[in-house]
N, C-alpha and C positions, 0 to 999 in steps of 0.2 A: 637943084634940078632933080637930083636921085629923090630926095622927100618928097619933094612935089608930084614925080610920081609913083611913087608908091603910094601914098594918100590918092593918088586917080585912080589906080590898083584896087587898093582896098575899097571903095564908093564905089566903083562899078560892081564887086564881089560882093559889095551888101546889096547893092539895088539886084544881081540876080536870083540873091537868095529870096527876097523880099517877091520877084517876080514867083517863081516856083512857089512859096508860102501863099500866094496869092491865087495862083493857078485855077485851084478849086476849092469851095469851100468846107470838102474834106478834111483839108489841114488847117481847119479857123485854130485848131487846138495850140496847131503851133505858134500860132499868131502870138501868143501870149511869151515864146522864148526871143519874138524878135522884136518884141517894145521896145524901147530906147533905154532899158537897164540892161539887158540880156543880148542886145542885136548883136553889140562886140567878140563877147565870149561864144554865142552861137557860132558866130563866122570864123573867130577862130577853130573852134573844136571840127568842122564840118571836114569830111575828108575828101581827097581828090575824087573827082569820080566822073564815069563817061554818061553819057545822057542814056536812062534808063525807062523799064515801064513804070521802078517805084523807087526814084530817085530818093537819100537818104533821108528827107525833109519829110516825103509822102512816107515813107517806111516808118521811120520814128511816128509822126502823126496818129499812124492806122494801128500804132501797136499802143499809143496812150488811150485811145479807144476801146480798143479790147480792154483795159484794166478797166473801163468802167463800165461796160457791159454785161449782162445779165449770161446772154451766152457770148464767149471768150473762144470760139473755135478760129480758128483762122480761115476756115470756109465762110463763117457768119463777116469776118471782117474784108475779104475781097468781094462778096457779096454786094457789101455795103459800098465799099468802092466802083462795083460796076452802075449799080444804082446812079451814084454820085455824077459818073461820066458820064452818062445818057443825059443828065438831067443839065449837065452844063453845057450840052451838045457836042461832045467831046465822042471820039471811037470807044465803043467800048473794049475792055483787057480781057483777057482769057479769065474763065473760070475758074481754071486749073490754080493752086493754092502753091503749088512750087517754084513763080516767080516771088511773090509775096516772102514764102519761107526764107530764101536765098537772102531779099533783101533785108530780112530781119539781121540775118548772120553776119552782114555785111556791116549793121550799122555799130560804130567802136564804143566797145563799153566803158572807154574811158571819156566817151562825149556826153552818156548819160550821165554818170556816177559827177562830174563839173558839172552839168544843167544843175543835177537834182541840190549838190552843195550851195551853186551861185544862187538859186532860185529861194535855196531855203536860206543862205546869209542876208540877199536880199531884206526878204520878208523881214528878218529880225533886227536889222539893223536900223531899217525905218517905221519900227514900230513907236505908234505914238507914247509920249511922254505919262500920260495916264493907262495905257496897259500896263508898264513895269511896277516893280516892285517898288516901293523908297526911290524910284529913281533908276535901279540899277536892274539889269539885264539876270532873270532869273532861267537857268538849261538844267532841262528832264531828262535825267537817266534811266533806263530798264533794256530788260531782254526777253525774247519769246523764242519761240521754236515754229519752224515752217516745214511743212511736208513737200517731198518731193516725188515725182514718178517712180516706179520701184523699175530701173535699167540697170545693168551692170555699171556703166560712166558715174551714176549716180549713186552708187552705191560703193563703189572704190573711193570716191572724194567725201563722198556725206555717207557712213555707214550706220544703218539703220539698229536702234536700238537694242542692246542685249539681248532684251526682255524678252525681244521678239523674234520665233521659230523664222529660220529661214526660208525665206519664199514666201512667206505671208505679211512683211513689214513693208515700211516707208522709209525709204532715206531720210535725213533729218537733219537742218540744216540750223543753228544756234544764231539768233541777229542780236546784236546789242546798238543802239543808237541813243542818240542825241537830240532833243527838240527845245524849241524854246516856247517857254510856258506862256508868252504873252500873244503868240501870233498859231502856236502848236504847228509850226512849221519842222521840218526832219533838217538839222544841221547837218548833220555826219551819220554814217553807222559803219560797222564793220560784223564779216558774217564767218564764220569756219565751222568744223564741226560739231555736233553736240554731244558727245563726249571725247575724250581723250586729253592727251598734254597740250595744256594752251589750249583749250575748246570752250573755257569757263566766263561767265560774263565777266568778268573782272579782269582776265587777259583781255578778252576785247577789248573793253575801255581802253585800256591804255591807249589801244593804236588813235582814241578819237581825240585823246589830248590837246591837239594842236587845235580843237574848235574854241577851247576858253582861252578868253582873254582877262587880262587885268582889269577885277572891277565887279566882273561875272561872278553869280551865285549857282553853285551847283548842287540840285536837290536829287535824292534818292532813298531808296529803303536802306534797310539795315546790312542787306549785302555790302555794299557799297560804302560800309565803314569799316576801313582800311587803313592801318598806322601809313602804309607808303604810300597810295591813293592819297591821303590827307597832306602830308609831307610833300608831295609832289606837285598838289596843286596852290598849296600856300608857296612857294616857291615859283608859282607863277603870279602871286599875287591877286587868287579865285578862294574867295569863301565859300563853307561847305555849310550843307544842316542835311543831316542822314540820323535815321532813327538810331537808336544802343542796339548795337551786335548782341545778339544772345550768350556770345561765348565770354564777353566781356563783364564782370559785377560794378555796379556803380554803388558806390559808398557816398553819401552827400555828407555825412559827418569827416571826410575829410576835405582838403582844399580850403581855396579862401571863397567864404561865403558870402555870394552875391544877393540870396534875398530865400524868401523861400524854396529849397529844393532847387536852386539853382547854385551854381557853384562850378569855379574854374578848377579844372585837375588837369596832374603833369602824367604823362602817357610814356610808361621808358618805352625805346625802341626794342622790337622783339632781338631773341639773342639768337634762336635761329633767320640763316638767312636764304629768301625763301630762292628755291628752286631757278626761277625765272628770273631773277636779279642778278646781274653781274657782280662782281666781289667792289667793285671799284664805286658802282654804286650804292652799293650797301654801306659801305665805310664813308658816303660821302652824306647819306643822310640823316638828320639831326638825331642827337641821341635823344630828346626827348619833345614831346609834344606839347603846347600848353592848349587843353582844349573845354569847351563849356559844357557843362551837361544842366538839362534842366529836366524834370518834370510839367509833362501836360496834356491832361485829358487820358490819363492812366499810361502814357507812354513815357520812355525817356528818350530825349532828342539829344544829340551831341550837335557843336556847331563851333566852328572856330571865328564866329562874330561873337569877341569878349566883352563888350561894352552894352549894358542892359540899359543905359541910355540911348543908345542910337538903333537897340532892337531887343525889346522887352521878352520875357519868354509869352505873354498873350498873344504877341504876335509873331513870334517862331511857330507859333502850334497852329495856328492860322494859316502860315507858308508851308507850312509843312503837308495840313489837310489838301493844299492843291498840286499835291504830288498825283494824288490820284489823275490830275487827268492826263498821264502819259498812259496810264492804265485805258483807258478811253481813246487816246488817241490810236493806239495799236488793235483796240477795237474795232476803228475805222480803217484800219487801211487792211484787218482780216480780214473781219466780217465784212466789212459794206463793201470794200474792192473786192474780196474775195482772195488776199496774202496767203490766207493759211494752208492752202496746198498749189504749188506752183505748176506748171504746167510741160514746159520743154523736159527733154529728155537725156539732153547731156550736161555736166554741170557747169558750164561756160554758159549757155543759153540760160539756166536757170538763174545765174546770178546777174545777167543782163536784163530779165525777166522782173527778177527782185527790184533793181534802180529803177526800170523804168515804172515800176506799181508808186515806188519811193517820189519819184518827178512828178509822176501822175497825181497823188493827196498832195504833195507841194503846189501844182498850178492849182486844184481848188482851194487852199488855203490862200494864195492870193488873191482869186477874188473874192473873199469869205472878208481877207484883212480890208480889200478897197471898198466895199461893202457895210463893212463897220464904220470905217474912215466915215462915209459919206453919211452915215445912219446915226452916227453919235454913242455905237454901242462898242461895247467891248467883243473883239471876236471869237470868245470863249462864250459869247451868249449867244452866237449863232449855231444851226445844226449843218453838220457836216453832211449827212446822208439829203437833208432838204437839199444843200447847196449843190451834189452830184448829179439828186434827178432832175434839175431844175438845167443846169450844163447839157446833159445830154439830150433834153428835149428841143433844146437850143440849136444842139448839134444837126439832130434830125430833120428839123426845118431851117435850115439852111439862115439863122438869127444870129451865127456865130461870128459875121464879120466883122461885130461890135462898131457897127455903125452909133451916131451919138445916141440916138435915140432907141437902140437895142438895150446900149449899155448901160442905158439911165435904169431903165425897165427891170433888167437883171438884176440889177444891185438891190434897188426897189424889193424885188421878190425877194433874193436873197435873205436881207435883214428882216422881212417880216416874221418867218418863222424863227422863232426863237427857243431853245432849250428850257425844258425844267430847272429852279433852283431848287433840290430835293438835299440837303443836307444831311448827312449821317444816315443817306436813306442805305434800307439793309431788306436783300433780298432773297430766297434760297436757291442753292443753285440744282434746283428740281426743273424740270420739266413736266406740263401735264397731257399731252399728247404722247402717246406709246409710239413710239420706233415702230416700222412694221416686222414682223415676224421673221424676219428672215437666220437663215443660223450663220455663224461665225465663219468663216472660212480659214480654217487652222491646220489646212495641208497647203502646199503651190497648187495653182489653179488646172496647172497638166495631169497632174496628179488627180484632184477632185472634179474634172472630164472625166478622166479615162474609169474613175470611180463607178459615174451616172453612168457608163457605158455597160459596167459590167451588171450593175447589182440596180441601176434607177436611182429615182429620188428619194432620199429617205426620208420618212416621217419628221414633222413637225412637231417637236418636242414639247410647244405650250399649247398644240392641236388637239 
C-alpha cells in the first residue's frame, strides 16, 4: 500500500510539473527536459517551492532563452515574458527585473549541472550505430578560457590574469570538458581558475574521469599525453590516441616494429612524482607503459590500440583529423551562444550561468541528433548556428509546442542546411574590417573620468 502510494505521489508531481511546463508557451524550451527520457530526473531534481510569479520551471526556461538571444539583458527576457502573458490571456507581471533576478538565484545549480550531464549522456548513449567510430563510443577532450564581469566576488575566486594592470582586466575562468564526437553533445566539464595550483587542464580532467566507460576511446591534443592520464584510463579499460608531447623524442628505430614508422614502445614511469598525486598512488601505478606510436601526415600520434589489424595507422590519422571538431564545437557555444564573456556578477551566478549556456547547446544538439535520425545524415553534417536560429524563430511564434506537425517541419528544416566538407581547409587568423579607433583603456575607469574631467579628451593617436 506505501508503493502504491508513493507511485500516486510521484504521477500526480509529474502531471503538475507537466501542468506548469505547459502553462505557457514560454517554457516550450523546457518541454524538451520533461520528454519521457528526462521527465524522472527533471522531477527529481526540482526543489520544494511555494507558488510564485516565476516558478523554477518558468525561471530555468526564461534563462535558456537568454543564452540564445542576441540581446541577453534580463530586461529583454521579462519583456519577453510579459509579451508572452498578454498573448495567452494571462495578467500580466511587473516589469520590474528583480522578481525575475531573485528566481534565477533561487534555481539549484546542482539541477542544471544533472540536466545538462543527463541530457548530454542521453544524447550519446543513443547515438545511432553508424555515427560511431568501428562500433565504439569516441569523447573529445579540450579547454578554453571564459571572461567574466571585472567585481571584486569575481575576482577573489577567478583572478584576473597577471599580465593585466589592475583595474583594467577580466576575471578569468579556465573550463575543460568532455563531448562526444558522434552527437557533439557536452558530457561532463569542470571549471576553476586560470591560473594557479590545480587551475591546469589536465587537473581538470581528472575530476571528468568518471564520464568514460569501458570500451570508450578518448581523443585529444598533445596536452593530454600523460604517462598517469594514460595509466589511468587503461585501467578503466578506455583507449586513448593523443597527438606526441613535444617534450617527449620518438625513436621508431627502437621498439618492436609494427610496419612503417609505426611501432610499440615501453614508456618507464617518470621518477619524479608529481605534486598532485598522493604517494600511495604513485606506487600503485604501472612501472611501465606499452604504448603505439605511429607516423601520419607529418605528425606522430601515440595510442594504446596495439593491434594494426583492428586499427591501421590510415585510420588513426583519420580519427585523429576529427579532433578538431571539439575545436568547433567550443566555437558554438562562444561564439554563437555568446560563452566567452559571462555575464552575472558574483561567482556562484556565474557558474550557474556557465551550465545553463552548457543545457542550452545540449537541448539543440538534441534536436540536431532527432533531425539526423529522421534525415538519414550524420549530425556532424548539420549546422549548429542554422539549428539555434531556426528554435528561436520557433520560439517567438509560439510553434514551440511540438505539435506533430510543427515537429515534422522542424526537423525538416533542421537537416536541410547542411555544413561545408572543407578538409585541411586553412585560414588566417586576420581580420579585414579595422576595429574602430578607440584607445585602450589602461588606467581603472574612476581614474580615466576623473582624467576627462580635468585635462578633456585626448587626441586620437591614428587621427
Amino acid at each position: 500500500m506505501r508503493d502504491r502510494n508513493a507511485a500516486f505521489e510521484s504521477q500526480q508531481h509529474q502531471s503538475r510539473i507537466g501542468g506548469q511546463v505547459q502553462r505557457l508557451e514560454a517554457v516550450d524550451f523546457f518541454n524538451a527536459l520533461t520528454g519521457p527520457e528526462l521527465l524522472e530526473k527533471t522531477e527529481a531534481l526540482l526543489p520544494e517551492h511555494r507558488e510564485r510569479e516565476y516558478p523554477p520551471t518558468v525561471a530555468l526556461a526564461m534563462f535558456l532563452k537568454q543564452a540564445l538571444s542576441q540581446d541577453r539583458s534580463c530586461q529583454r527576457a521579462v519583456n519577453g515574458w510579459i509579451a508572452q502573458c498578454v498573448a495567452e490571456g494571462l495578467e500580466a507581471p511587473s516589469a520590474r527585473t528583480g522578481g525575475y533576478c531573485r528566481a534565477r538565484l533561487r534555481v539549484p545549480v546542482q539541477m542544471v549541472t544533472a540536466l545538462t550531464r543527463e541530457a548530454g549522456e542521453l544524447l550519446c548513449r543513443q547515438a545511432s550505430a553508424g555515427w560511431r567510430w568501428r562500433g565504439r563510443t569516441v569523447k573529445l577532450g579540450d579547454g578554453t578560457g571564459v571572461l567574466m564581469p571585472d567585481t571584486e566576488e569575481n575576482q577573489s575566486r577567478y583572478p584576473q590574469p597577471s599580465s593585466q594592470a589592475e583595474g583594467v582586466g577580466f576575471p578569468q575562468m579556465r573550463l575543460a570538458g568532455v563531448v562526444c564526437l558522434s552527437t557533439g553533445a557536452v558530457l561532463d566539464a569542470a571549471m576553476g581558475p586560470y591560473a594557479g595550483k590545480g587551475s591546469g587542464e589536465l587537473s581538470l580532467n581528472r575530476r571528468l574521469e568518471d564520464v568514460f566507460q569501458a570500451g570508450d576511446v578518448f581523443l585529444a591534443d598533445a596536452l593530454y599525453c600523460n604517462y598517469f592520464l594514460i595509466a589511468r584510463l587503461q585501467a578503466r579499460g578506455v583507449d586513448v590516441l593523443f597527438e606526441q608531447n613535444g617534450a617527449r623524442i620518438t625513436d621508431f628505430r627502437r621498439g618492436e616494429r609494427l610496419g612503417a614508422r609505426d611501432h610499440l614502445a615501453r614508456w618507464e614511469k617518470p621518477k619524479a612524482r608529481p605534486q598532485w598525486m598522493a604517494r600511495t598512488e604513485y606506487n600503485a601505478a604501472p612501472k611501465e607503459l606499452i604504448v603505439r606510436e605511429v607516423s601520419v601526415d607529418g605528425r606522430v600520434l601515440v595510442t594504446t590500440m596495439l593491434d594494426p589489424r583492428r586499427a591501421c595507422k590510415r585510420e588513426l590519422g583519420k580519427l585523429y583529423v576529427r579532433r578538431w571538431n571539439i575545436e568547433l564545437d567550443l566555437r558554438n557555444i562562444k561564439n554563437t551562444l555568446g560563452l566567452e564573456a559571462l555575464s552575472c556578477k558574483t561567482p556562484a551566478m556565474c557558474e550557474k550561468e556557465l551550465w545553463v549556456y552548457l543545457l542550452a547547446y545540449n537541448l539543440i544538439r538534441l534536436l540536431m541528433a532527432q533531425a539526423a535520425l529522421q534525415a538519414g545524415v550524420h549530425p556532424r553534417q548539420l549546422s549548429f548556428k542554422h539549428t539555434v536560429q531556426l528554435w528561436t524563430e520557433w520560439l517567438c511564434r509560439g510553434l514551440a509546442g511540438m505539435a506533430a506537425a510543427h515537429a515534422a517541419v522542424l526537423f525538416q528544416a533542421i537537416a536541410q542546411q547542411k555544413v561545408g566538407n572543407r578538409p585541411g581547409r586553412i585560414e588566417p587568423r586576420a581580420r579585414k574590417r579595422r576595429p574602430k579607433p578607440y584607445q585602450w583603456l589602461k588606467v581603472p575607469r574612476r581614474k580615466a573620468r576623473r582624467q576627462v574631467r580635468l585635462y578633456g579628451y585626448l587626441p586620437n593617436p591614428s587621427s
